[in-house]
VOKE-592138 format. One record per residue (C-alpha): x, y, z. Coordinates in Angstrom, 3 decimals, decimal comma. Layout:
<<X Y Z>>
...
REM end
This chain:
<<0,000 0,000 0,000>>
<<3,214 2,603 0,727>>
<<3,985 1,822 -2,871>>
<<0,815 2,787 -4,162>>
<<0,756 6,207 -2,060>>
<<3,594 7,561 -2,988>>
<<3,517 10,949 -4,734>>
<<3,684 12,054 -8,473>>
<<7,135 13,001 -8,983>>
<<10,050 11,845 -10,509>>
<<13,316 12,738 -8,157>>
<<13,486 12,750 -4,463>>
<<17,072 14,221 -3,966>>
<<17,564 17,142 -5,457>>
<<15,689 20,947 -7,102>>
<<14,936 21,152 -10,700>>
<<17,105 24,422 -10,073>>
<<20,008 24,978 -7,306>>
<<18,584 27,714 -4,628>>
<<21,585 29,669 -5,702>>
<<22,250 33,204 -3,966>>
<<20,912 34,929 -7,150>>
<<17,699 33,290 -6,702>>
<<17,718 33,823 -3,287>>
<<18,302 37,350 -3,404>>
<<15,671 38,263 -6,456>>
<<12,841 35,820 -4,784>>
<<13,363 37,899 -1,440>>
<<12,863 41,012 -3,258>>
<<9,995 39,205 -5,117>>
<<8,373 38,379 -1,597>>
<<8,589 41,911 -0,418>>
<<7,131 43,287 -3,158>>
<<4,310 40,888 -3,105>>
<<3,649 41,550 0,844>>
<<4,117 44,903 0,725>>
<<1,327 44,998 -2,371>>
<<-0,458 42,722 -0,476>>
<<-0,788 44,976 2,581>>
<<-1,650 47,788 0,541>>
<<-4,643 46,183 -1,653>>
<<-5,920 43,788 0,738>>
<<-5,687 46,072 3,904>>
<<-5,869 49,181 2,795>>
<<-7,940 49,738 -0,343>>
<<-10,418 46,571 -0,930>>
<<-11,919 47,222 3,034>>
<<-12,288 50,737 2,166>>
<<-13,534 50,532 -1,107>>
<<-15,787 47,503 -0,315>>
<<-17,375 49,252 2,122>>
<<-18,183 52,114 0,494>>
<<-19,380 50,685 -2,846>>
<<-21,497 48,296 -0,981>>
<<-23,750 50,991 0,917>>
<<-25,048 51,878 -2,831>>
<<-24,989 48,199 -4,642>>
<<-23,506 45,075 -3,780>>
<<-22,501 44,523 -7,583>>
<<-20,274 47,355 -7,988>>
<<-18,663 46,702 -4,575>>
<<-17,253 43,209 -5,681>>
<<-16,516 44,797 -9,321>>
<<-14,279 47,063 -7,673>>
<<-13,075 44,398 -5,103>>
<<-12,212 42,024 -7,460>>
<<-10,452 44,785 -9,760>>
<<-8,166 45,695 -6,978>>
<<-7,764 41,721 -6,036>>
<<-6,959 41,094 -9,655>>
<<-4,023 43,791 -10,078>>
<<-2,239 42,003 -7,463>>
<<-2,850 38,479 -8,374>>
<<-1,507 39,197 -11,502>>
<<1,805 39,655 -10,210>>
<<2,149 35,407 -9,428>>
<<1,666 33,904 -12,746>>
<<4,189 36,087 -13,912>>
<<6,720 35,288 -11,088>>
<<5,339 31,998 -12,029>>
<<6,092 31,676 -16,031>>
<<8,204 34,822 -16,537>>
<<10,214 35,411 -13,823>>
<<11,051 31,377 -12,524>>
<<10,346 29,823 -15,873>>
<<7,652 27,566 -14,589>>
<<6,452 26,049 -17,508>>
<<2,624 25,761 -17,079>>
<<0,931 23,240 -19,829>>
<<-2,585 22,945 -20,101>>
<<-5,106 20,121 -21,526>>
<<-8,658 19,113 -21,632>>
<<-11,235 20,829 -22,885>>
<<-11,114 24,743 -23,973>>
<<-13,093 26,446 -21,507>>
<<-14,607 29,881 -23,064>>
<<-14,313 33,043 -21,214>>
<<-15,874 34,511 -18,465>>
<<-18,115 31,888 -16,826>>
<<-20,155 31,583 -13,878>>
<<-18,246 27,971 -12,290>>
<<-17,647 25,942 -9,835>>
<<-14,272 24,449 -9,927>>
<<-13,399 21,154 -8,332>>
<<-9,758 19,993 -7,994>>
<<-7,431 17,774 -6,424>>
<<-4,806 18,942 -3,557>>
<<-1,524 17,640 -4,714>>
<<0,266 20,296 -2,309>>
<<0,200 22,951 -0,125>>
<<0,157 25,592 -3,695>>
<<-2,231 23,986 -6,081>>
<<-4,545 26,762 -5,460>>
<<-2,217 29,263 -6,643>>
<<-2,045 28,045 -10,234>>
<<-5,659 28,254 -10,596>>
<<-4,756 31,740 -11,247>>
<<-2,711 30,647 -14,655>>
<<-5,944 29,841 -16,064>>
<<-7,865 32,542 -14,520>>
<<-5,674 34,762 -16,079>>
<<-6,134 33,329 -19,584>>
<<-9,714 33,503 -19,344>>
<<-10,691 37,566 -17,575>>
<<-11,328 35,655 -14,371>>
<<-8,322 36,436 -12,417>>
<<-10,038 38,648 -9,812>>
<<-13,920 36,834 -9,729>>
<<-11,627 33,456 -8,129>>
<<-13,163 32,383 -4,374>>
<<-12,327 29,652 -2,380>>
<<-13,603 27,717 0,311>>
<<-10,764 27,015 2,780>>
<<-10,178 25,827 6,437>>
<<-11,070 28,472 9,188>>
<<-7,737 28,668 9,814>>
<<-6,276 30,118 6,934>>
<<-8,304 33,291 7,579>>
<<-6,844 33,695 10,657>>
<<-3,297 34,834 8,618>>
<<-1,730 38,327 9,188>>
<<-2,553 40,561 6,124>>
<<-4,275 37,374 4,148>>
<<-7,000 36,528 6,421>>
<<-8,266 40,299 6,309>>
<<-8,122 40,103 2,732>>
<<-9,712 36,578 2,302>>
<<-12,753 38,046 4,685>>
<<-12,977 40,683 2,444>>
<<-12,751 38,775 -0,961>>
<<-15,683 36,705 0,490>>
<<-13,550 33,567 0,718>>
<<-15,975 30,544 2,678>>
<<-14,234 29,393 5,956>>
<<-15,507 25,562 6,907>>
<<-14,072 24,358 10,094>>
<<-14,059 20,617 9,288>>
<<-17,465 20,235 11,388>>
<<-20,505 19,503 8,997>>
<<-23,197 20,908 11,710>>
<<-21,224 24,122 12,186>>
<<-20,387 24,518 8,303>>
<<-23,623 23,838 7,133>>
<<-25,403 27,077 7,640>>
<<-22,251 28,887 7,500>>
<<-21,647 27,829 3,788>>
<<-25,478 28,053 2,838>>
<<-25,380 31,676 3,384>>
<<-22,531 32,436 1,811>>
<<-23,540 30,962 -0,973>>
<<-26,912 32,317 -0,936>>
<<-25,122 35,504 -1,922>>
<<-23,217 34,305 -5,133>>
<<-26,645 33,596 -6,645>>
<<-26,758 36,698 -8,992>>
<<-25,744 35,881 -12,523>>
<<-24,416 39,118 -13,027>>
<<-21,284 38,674 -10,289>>
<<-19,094 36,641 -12,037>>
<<-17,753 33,733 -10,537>>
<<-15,239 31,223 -10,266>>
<<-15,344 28,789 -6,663>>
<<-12,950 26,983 -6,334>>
<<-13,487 23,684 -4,174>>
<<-10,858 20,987 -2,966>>
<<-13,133 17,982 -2,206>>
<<-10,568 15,962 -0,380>>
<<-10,500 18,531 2,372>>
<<-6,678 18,269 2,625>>
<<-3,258 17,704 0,647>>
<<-2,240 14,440 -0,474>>
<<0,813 12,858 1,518>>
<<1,410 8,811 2,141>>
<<0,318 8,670 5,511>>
<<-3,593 10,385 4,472>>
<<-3,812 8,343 1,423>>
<<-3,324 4,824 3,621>>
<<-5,701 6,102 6,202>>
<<-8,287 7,015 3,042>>
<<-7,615 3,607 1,501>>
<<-7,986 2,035 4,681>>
<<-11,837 3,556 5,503>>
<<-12,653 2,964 1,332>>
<<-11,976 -1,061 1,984>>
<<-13,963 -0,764 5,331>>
<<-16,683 1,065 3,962>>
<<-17,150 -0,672 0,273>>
<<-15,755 2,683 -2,009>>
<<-13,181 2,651 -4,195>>
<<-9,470 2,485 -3,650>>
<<-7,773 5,257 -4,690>>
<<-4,165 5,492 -5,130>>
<<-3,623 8,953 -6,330>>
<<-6,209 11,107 -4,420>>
<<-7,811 10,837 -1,324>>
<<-11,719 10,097 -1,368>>
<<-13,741 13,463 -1,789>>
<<-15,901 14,636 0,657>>
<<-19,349 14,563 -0,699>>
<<-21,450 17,179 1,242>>
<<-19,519 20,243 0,532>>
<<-20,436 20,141 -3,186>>
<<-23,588 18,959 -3,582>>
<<-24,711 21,823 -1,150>>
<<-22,959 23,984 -3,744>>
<<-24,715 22,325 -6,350>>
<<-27,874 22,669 -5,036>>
<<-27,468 26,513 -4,023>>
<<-25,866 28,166 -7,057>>
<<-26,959 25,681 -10,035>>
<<-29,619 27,850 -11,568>>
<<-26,974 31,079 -11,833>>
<<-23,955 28,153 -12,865>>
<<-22,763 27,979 -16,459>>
<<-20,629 25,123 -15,564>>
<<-18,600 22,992 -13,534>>
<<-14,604 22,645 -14,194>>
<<-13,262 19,208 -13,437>>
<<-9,043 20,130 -12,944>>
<<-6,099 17,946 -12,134>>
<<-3,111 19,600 -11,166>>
<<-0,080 17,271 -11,347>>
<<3,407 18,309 -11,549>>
<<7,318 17,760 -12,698>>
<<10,146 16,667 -10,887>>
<<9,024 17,622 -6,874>>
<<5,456 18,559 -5,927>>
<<6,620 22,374 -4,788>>
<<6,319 24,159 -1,495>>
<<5,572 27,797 -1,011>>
<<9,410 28,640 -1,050>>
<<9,710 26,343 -4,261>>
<<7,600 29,478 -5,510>>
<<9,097 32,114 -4,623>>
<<12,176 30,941 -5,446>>
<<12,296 29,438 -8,270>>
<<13,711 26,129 -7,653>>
<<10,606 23,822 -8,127>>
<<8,294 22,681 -9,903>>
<<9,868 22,808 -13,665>>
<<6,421 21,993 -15,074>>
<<2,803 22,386 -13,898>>
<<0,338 20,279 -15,794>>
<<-3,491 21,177 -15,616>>
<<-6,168 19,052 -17,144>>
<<-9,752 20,798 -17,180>>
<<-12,648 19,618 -18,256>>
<<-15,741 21,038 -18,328>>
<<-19,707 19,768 -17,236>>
<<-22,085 21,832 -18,518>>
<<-24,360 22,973 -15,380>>
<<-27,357 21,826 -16,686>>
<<-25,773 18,439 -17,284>>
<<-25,048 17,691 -13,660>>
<<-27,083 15,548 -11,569>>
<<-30,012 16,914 -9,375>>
<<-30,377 15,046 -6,082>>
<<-27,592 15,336 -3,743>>
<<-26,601 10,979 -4,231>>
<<-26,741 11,354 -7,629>>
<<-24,607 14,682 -7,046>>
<<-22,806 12,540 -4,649>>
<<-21,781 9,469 -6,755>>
<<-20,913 11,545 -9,973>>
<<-17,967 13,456 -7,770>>
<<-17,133 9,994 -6,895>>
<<-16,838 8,583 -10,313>>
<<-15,006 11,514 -11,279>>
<<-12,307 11,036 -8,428>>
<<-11,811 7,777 -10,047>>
<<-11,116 9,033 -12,912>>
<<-9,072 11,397 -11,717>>
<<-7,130 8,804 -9,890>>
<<-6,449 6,974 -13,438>>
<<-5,614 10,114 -14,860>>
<<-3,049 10,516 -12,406>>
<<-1,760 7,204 -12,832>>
<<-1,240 8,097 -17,072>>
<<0,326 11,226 -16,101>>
<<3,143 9,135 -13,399>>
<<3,791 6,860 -16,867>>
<<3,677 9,017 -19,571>>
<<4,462 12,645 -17,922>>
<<1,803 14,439 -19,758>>
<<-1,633 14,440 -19,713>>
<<-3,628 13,752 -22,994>>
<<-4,915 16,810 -25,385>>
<<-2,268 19,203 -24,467>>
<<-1,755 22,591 -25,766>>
<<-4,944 23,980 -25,635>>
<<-3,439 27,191 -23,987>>
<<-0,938 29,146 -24,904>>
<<1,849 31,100 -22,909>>
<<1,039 34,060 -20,739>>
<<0,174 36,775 -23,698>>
<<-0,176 40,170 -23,069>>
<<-2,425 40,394 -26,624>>
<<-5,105 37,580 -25,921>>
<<-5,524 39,115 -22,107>>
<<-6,102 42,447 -24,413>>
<<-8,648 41,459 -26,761>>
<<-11,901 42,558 -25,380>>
<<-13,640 38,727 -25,875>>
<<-10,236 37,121 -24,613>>
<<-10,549 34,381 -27,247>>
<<-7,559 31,853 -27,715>>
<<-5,665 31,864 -30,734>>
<<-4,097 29,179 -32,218>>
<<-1,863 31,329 -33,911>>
<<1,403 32,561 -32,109>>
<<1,614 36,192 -30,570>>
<<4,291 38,134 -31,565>>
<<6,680 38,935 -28,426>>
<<6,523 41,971 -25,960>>
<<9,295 42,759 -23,586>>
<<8,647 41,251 -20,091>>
<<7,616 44,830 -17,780>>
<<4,918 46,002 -20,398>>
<<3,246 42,846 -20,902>>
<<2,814 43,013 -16,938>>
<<1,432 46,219 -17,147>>
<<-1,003 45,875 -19,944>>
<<-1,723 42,497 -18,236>>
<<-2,689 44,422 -15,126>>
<<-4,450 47,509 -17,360>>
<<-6,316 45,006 -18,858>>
<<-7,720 43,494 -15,623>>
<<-8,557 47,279 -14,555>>
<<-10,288 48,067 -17,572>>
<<-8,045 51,315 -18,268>>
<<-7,507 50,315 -21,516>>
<<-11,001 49,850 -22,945>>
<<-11,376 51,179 -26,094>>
<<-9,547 49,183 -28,893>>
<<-7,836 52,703 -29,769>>
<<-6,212 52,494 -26,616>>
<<-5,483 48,836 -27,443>>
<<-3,977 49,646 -30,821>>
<<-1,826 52,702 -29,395>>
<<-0,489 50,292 -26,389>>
<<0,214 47,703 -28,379>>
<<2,216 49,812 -31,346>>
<<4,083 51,298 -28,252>>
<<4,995 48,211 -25,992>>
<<5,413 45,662 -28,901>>
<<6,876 47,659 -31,838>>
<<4,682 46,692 -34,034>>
<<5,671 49,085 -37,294>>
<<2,653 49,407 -39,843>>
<<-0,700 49,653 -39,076>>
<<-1,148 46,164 -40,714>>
<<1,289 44,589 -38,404>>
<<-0,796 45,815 -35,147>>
<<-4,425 45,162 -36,516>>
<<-3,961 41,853 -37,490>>
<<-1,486 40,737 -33,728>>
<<-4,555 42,487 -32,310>>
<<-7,442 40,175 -34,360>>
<<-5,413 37,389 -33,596>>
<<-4,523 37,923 -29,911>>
REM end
């Protein structure tokens, strides 16, 4: 049974990259700039502004939260892909734009949540991302404030205490018009040897399957999220996160030294597909844990998940175009500090009219003749 449990990755000893003291030194000033911007966003301006917005319409108040949220997530996916390297390779299905979802995912490690944001990113949902997390976590200096304020859902592990807690949270995600994307870990923990034995061990007691690469999903979670949000749901996302090399920590992050490849595998249920009683709800987020599992299992012998490519690398033009459509076509390249920038301008909606677009874009990208720019910009 250890054999079974043993985490995807390929090399126990040693970094894809050496913490050497140039990383060290540029992922400390990467970390202070983050906490710094942190403090400033999630202390400072969201409270105020949420506040304020909300005593004249609830709408506008998490528009402007989840503007102010989004300019600073941006910041990881490009540490992420620009600054470390990571490589980040997606496959599935091609999710459009802009839904209204409920994401479930496994918990490889202590940072799968954090590349949620890759594909957030991709698709103008970077700052509309909520999670529902142990009460703990929103007990952090800086980032609890911020997750209260974000209208993160805080379960404490305790189904008769979480219950009403989560209902009424959810109760006010129901308008169509507040885009959405809650994200769900239905394990209820990261994967390690010792909690997948103990899972396998209660799935041969109890008669459910025996999974090797995920711990069995708690049931009750989502099918109350089902039930409460699947008239205003376009979908729900199915991800596996699996990774390269080591499954990274925090540090590995910041740093730079892990993982050298993400892998994310999404596909997506149409809402009105999913089952309607809670068992039904209950044994279709079973079967898809099993699937999962074998999923997992391809990824451990092959190293890639099937249908890959159906994202491209972080581009500044596709997070431009106003219907953030993916191109199949390859962007032409922008220098690393502008494509941050527009990234971030797009997310705030400064640049909104495609004259700004086309001006930016000339400016950042060099783009000579007016032919050159239109037809990056159609593509993007």
């Amino acid at each position: 049974m250890e054999e079974t449990c043993k985490p995807l990755k390929t090399d126990d000893r040693l970094k894809h990259h050496p913490l050497t003291p140039f990383r060290l030194i540029r992922g400390l000033i990467c970390l202070l700039v983050y906490l710094s911007t942190a403090f400033m966003f999630l202390v400072y301006f969201a409270p105020v502004v949420a506040v304020l917005t909300r005593l004249f319409s609830v709408h506008y108040s998490r528009k402007t939260t989840s503007f102010l949220f989004a300019l600073w997530l941006a910041l990881w996916p490009f540490l992420f892909e620009k600054i470390n390297g990571t490589k980040v390779v997606f496959s599935g299905d091609l999710v459009p734009p802009k839904e209204r979802v409920l994401i479930i995912a496994n918990h490889r490690t202590e940072v799968d949540w954090m590349y949620l944001w890759d594909l957030a990113l991709r698709k103008g949902c970077l700052g509309y991302i909520k999670y529902i997390l142990k009460s703990s976590l929103m007990k952090l200096p800086v980032f609890g404030w911020g997750f209260h304020v974000l209208e993160f859902i805080s379960v404490e592990r305790n189904w008769e205490v979480d219950e009403p807690v989560m209902h009424q949270m959810l109760s006010t995600f129901k308008d169509p018009q507040d885009p959405l994307w809650l994200a769900l870990f239905p394990e209820g923990t990261d994967f390690s040897e010792q909690k997948c034995q103990r899972s396998q061990k209660f799935a041969n007691e109890v008669g459910l399957p025996v999974l090797k690469n995920v711990l069995l999903p708690k049931t009750k979670g989502f099918c109350l999220c089902l039930e409460v949000l699947r008239g205003s749901l376009d979908a729900v996302y199915d991800v596996s996160i699996a990774y390269k090399h080591q499954l990274p920590t925090f540090l590995d992050n910041v740093f730079g030294t892990d993982p050298s490849e993400v892998h994310i595998h999404v596909r997506r249920i149409p809402a009105k597909e999913m089952p309607a009683s809670d068992s039904e709800a209950a044994t279709w987020l079973m079967d898809r844990f099993q699937l999962k599992d074998r999923l997992l299992s391809d990824f451990k012998a092959h190293g890639h998940f099937p249908d890959e490519g159906i994202e491209q690398e972080l581009s500044t033009l596709r997070c431009l175009n106003s219907k953030n459509r993916v191109s199949p076509q390859r962007q032409p390249p922008c220098s690393e500090v502008p494509r941050l920038w527009l990234l971030c301008c797009k997310e705030s909606a400064l640049i909104s009219s495609s004259g700004h677009q086309e001006s930016a874009l000339k400016f950042f990208c060099g783009l000579s003749n007016s032919t050159s720019w239109t037809r990056a910009l159609s593509a993007s």
